[in-house]
N, C-alpha and C positions, 0 to 999 in steps of 0.2 A: 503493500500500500504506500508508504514513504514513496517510491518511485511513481507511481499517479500522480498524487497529490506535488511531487516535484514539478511533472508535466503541464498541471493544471494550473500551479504557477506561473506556467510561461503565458499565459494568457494575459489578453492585454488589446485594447481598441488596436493596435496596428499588427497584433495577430490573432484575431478572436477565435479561429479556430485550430481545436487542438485534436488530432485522432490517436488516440490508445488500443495498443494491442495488447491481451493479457490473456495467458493462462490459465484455465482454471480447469479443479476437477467436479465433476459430479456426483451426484450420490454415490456409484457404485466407483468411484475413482478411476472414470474413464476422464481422459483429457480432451478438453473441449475447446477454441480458442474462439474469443471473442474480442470485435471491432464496436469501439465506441468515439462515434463523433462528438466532439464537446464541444458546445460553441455559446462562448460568453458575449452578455451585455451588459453595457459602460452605460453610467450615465455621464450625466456634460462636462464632469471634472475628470472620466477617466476611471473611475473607481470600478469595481468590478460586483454588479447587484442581482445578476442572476444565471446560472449555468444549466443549458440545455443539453440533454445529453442522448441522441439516440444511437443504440446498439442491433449487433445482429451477430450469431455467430457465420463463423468464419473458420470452422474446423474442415470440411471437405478442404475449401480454399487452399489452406496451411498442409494438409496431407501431399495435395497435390503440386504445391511448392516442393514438397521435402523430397516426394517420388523423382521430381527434375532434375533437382542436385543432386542426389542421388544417383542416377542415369548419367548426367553430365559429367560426374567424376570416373564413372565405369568407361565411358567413351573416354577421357583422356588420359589415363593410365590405361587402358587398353594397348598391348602391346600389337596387336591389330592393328591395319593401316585402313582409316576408316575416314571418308570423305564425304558428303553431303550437296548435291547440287540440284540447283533450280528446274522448272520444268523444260526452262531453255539447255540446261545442260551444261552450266556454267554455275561452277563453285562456288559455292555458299559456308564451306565450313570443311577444313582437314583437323584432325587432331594433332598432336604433337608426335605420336607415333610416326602419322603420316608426312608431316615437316619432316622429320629427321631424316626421316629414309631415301627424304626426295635431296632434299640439300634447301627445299624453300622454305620462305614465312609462310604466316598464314594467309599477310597482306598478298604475299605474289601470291600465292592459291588464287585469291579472291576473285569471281570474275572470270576466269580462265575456262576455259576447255581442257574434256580425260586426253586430246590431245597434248597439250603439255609434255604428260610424262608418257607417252604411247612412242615405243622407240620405231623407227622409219623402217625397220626392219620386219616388222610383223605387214601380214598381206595387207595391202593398201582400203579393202574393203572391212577390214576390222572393226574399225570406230563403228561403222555405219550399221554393222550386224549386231554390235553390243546395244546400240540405242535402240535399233527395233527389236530386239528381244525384250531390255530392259521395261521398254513398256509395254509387253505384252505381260509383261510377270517380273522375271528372273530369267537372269544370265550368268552364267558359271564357266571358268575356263580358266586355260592358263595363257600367259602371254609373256610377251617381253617388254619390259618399261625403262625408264631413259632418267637419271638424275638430274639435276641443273646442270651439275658440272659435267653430262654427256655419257659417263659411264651406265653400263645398261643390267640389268638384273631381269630377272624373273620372277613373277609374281604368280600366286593364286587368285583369281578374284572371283567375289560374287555380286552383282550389281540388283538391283530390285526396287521396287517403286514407294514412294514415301505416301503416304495417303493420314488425310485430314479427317476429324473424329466420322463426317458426313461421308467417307471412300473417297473422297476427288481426291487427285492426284496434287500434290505440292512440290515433288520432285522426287530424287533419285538419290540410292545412296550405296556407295562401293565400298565394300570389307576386302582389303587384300594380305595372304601372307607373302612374305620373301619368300621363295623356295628356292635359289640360286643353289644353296647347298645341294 
């Protein structure tokens, strides 16, 4: 409570509204989180004469936050080479796995085409097979890919289509290992 009641302090005519997030347990000591907007009124000197406060909880919300991070740290410690791109087919997202492997940022990913790292070596009609696969379903296979610095390895990949809670498609997303070895 100290910590509210700090919050609610900060209120004030030039920031009358304040929102609280707080934990709380239930009867049976199930964890519930609740959102309270609090919004003060000043009368003409500024003082502080009455606090509105309405609530709602906001436990699904906060589950559904924690599942993301959760997920988002599994993708970047993922020793997987695992990249993310638009419906255009232009990178939206490599993890660090996937930096390292290539030799790029995530900045140079951004934007880019699976051209980039697709070495000149592999049959000229490749890209175009993996895309029409990709969004029919899934594409699986192995190939030869290319670092920044030109050097070329061999990968496993699996490419497959990213779909929104409604099934439309949002884009595409490749998991690949090294298999050079």
């Amino acid at each position: 409570m100290p910590q509210i009641q700090a919050q609610l302090r900060t209120l004030s005519p030039s920031n009358p509204v304040v929102v609280i997030e707080n934990r709380v347990y239930s009867g049976n000591r199930e964890v519930r989180w609740l959102q309270f907007v609090n919004r003060g009124f000043f009368d003409a000197e500024g003082r502080l004469i009455e606090i509105q406060a309405v609530g709602r909880d906001i436990t699904e919300r906060k589950k559904a936050e924690e599942r993301i991070t959760t997920l988002a740290h599994a993708v970047e410690s993922s020793s997987e080479l695992i990249c993310l791109a638009d419906p255009c087919n232009r990178f939206i997202f490599a993890n660090l796995a996937c930096q390292k492997a290539y030799g790029y940022t995530e900045a140079e990913f951004l934007g880019q085409t699976p051209e980039i790292v697709l070495s000149p070596n592999n049959p000229p009609s490749l890209a175009a097979e993996i895309l029409k696969e990709t969004r029919l379903g899934v594409w699986r296979g192995e190939l030869l890919n290319r670092r920044k610095d030109g050097t070329e390895f061999s990968i496993r990949l699996t490419t497959s289509l990213l779909k929104d809670p409604t099934g439309s498609v949002i884009g595409f997303m490749g998991v690949a290992q090294d298999i050079t070895e």
